[in-house]
N, C-alpha and C positions, 0 to 999 in steps of 0.2 A: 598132447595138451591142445584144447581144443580154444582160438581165439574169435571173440563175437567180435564183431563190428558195428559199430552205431550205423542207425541206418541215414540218422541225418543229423551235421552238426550245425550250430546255430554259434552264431558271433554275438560275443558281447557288445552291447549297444547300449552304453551306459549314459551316453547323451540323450538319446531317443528315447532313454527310459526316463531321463529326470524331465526331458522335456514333458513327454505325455502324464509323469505324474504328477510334477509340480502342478499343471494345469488343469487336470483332471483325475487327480490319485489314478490313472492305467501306469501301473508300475509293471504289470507284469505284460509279456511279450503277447500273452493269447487276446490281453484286454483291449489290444489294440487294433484296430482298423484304418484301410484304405476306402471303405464306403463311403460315399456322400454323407455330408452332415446333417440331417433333419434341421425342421423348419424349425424346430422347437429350441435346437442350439444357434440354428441364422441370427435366430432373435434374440438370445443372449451376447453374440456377437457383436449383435446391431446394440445392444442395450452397451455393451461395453465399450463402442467404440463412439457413442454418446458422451458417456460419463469420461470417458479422456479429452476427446473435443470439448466439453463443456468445464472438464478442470485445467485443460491449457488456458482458455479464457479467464476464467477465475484467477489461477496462479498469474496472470498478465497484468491482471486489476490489481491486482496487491502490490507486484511487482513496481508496476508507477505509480502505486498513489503512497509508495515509502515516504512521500518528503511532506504526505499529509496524514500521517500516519497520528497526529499530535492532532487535528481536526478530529480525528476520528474518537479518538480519547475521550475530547470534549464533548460530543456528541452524546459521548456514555455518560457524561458525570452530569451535565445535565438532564439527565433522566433518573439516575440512581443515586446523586447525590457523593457517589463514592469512586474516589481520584484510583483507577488503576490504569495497567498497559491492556486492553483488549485486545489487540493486536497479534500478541504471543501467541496465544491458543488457534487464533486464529490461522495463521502461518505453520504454526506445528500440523494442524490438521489438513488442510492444504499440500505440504509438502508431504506428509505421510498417503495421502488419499491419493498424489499424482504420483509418487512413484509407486505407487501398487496396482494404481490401474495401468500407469506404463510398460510396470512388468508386467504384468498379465496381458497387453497388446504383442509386444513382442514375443510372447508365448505362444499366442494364437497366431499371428503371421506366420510363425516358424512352423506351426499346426497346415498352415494352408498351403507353403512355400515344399513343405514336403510328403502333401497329399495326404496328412493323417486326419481323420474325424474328429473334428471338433467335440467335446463332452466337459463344457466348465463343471467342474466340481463344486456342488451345491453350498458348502460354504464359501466358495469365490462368488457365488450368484446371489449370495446373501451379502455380503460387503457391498460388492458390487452396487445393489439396490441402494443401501443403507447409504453408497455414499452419490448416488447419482440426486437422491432426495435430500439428503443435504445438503448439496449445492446447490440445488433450486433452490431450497429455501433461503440460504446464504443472497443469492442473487437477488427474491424478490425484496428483502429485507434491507438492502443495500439500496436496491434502488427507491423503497417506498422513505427512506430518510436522510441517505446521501445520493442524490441524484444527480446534483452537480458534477461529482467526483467523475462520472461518463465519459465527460465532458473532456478533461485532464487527460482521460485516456485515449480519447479519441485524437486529441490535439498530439498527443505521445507519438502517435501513429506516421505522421512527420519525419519524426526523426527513426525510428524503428525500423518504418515499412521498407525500407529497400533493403535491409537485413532481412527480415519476417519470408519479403521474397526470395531471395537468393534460398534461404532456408526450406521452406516450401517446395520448390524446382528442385532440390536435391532429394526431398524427401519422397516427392511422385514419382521422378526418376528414375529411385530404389524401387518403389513397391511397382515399377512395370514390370520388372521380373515376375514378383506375383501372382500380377494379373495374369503376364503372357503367361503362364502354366497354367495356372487354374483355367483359362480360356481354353487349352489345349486338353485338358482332362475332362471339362463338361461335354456331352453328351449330345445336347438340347441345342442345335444351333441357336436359338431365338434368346437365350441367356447369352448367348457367346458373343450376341450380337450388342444387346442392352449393357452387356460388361465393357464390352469395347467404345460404345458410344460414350460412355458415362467417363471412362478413362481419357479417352480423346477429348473431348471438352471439358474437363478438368483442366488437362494437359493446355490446350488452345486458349481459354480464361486466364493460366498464369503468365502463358505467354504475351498476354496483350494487357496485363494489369499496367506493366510499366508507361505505359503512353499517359495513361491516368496517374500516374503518381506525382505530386507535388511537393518535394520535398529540400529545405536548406541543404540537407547532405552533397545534391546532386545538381544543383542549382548554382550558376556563375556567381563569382563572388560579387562581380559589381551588380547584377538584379537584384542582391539583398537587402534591404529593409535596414531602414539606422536600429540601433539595439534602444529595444522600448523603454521608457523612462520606468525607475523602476520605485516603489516605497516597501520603505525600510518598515514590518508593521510591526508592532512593540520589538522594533531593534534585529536584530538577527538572531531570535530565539535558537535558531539548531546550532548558534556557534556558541549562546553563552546564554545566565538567565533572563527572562523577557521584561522587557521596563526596568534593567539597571543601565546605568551611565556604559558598562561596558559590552552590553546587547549593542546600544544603539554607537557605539565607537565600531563595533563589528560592522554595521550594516554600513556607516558610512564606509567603510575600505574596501565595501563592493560597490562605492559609486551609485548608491541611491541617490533620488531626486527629493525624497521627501521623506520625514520620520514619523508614525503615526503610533497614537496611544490612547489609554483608557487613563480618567483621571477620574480622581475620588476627591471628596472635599475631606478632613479632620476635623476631629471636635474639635480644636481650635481654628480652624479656619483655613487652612494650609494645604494648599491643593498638592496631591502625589499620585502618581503613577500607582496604578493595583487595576487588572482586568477581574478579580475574583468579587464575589461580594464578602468574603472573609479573607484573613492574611493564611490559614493553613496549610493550601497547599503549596506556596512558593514564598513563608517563611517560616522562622523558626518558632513561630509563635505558643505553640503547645510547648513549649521547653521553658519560657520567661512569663507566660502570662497562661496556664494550662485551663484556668478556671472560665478565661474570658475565648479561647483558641475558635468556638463556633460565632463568637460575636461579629456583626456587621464592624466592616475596616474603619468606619467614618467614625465609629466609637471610642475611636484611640486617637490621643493626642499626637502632635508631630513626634515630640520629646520619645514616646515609646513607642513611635512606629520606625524609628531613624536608630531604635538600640536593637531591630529586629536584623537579622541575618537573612540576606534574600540571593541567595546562591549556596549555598550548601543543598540545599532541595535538586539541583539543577545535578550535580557528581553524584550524589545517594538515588534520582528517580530516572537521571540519564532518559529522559523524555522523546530526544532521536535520534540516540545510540549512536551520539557524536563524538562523548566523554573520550574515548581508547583513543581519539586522533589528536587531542588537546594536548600541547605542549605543555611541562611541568611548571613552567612560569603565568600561562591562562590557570590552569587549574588551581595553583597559588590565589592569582585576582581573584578567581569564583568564587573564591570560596571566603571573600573580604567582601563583598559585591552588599552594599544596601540598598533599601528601599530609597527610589530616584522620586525628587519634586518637580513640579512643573517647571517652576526656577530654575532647574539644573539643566535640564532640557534644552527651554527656550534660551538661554546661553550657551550652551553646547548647538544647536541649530545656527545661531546668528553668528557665532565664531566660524562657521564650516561655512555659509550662506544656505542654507538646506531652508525646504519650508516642512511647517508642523503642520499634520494634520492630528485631529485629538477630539475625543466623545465626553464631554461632563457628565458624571453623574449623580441625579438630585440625590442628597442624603434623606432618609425615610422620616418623617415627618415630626415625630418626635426630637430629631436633630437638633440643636441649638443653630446650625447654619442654615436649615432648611428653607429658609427665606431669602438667604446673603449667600449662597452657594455661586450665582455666576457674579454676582460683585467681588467675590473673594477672588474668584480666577482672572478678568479684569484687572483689579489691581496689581497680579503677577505679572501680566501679561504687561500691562503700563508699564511698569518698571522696570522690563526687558529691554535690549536694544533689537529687537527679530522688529522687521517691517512689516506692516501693517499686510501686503499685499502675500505676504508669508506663513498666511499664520491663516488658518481655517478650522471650525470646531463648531462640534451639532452639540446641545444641551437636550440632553436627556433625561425625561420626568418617571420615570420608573428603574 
């Protein structure tokens, strides 16, 4: 009996196999190579490692602009006229699009870390694109009509950046492994050279960021700044609904300086709390009055603006996905909470000593008050006990 022998066996490499396929379908052992990676894949590389760096940023800006994530709402509904969460989609996509190109970075490191040829597989270079252009666009879009919002993130940076560092210095640290190989495997001294400079001052940049850095975090406690006066602005909308008695009961228990609100006049003359030009979105108005639900708020007498429900909206549209943290006895109030008069307010203000800040707005011309709209508020405000030095409010003709 005569026995062959293999002339050569080969080990199974089942990581190496899913590594090179998952990133390049080379599933099989001949498809693979230790060659240099053409320029043609450097550049997908570089295209990839773009579209991660520019989705870290992205995902950062969403990340702190959560607590104005209800600005950004607004933003939308005054343009389309129609109350939703934008935000959602936005974050789903975000979060889908960074971890795909995170997997796919850590793909490719592991590609470079053990000298295999880079070869994105053409549907990863299709995504890839698909999502590096939507994030531009996402960015310019952002910036061409929240541009402020930068700003918030910039200021974030404060309290972030000495984490951000620590994080960063860990992360270069790992990839000198990297580098030092691939330095070690290049050919070309003059790359080995441009690899090494760029690594070293990188390296020497993070190390000297710190000197620059200004931050509370890190900062004696007694150089600190007193804690800046703060206003309550229609109450403390993310804890309850905005412009009822129990928003602005919230914001006083954070120790604001001042409460600030949008006032409307009523056909009857009756000044009330409403930011909206109609009651829709923050009451129950399409359920008691469905026929009149798009009418201007100033159209409704006190009598039916005071049997409307102005907190129920607040549990049902959970506005900054505060509701889960609300205790059963809040979500009870919310959900009792009506529409707040100026009356209630400025006695709720001059009991606490709080000053009001507060915008009139004319009723549109047809209005029976549209002449007696700041007399009407005047006169509340007379017959308040809030001091005169307390009290500040712009009249608004549109």
């Amino acid at each position: 009996m005569v026995k062959h022998q293999p002339l050569q066996v080969y080990e199974r490499q089942l990581c190496l196999s899913c590594l090179t396929g998952i990133y390049g379908c080379r599933w099989k052992r001949y498809q693979r190579s230790h060659d240099d990676s053409s320029k043609w894949e450097c550049s997908w590389f570089f295209l990839l490692c773009c579209s991660f760096l520019l989705l870290l940023v992205w995902s950062y800006f969403w990340l702190e602009a959560r607590n104005d994530y209800n600005e950004f709402n607004w933003l939308l509904y005054n343009r389309s006229a129609v109350w939703k969460d934008g935000t959602v989609p936005i974050l789903a996509t975000t979060l889908t699009g960074f971890t795909y190109t995170a997997f796919l970075m850590i793909l490719a490191l592991c590609h470079i870390a053990l000298g295999q040829q880079l070869n994105l597989y053409w549907i990863h270079k299709i995504v890839v694109l698909a999502i590096l252009l939507t994030t531009i666009t996402g960015v310019v879009s952002i910036d061409d009509f929240w541009q402020d919002e930068w700003d918030i993130v910039i200021i974030s940076l404060q309290f972030t950046g000495p984490f951000l560092h620590i994080g960063a210095l860990a992360v270069v640290t790992a990839l000198g492994w990297v580098i030092a190989g691939q330095v070690v495997r290049l050919e070309r001294s003059r790359l080995q050279v441009v690899m090494l400079v760029i690594y070293v001052s990188v390296l020497v940049v993070l190390y000297l960021v710190p000197l620059f850095i200004s931050s509370p975090c890190i900062m004696d406690r007694s150089k600190l700044g007193p804690r800046p006066a703060v206003i309550g602005r229609r109450g403390a909308p993310m804890l309850a609904p905005e412009h009822t008695i129990m928003s602005f009961s919230k914001a006083l228990q954070q120790k604001v300086t001042a409460l600030e609100a949008d006032v409307t006049i009523s056909l009857d003359g009756v000044p009330f709390l409403m930011r909206d030009r109609t009651l829709r979105r923050t009451t129950n108005v399409d359920k008691l009055f469905p026929s009149r639900q798009d009418h201007d708020a100033s159209f409704f007498n006190w009598t039916e603006i005071r049997s409307l429900n102005a907190g129920l909206w607040f549990l049902r549209d959970d506005p900054y996905w505060t509701v889960q943290y609300m205790s059963e006895k809040d979500r009870n109030r919310t959900a009792n909470q009506t529409v707040c008069s100026l009356a209630e307010l400025l006695r709720l203000a001059a009991r606490t000593n709080r000053s009001v800040i507060f915008s009139l707005r004319r009723p549109p011309p047809q209005h029976p008050r549209h002449q007696l709209w700041v007399s009407d508020a005047l006169k509340v405000i007379q017959r308040s006990s809030i001091q005169p030095e307390q009290l500040l409010y712009e009249a608004n003709n549109f």
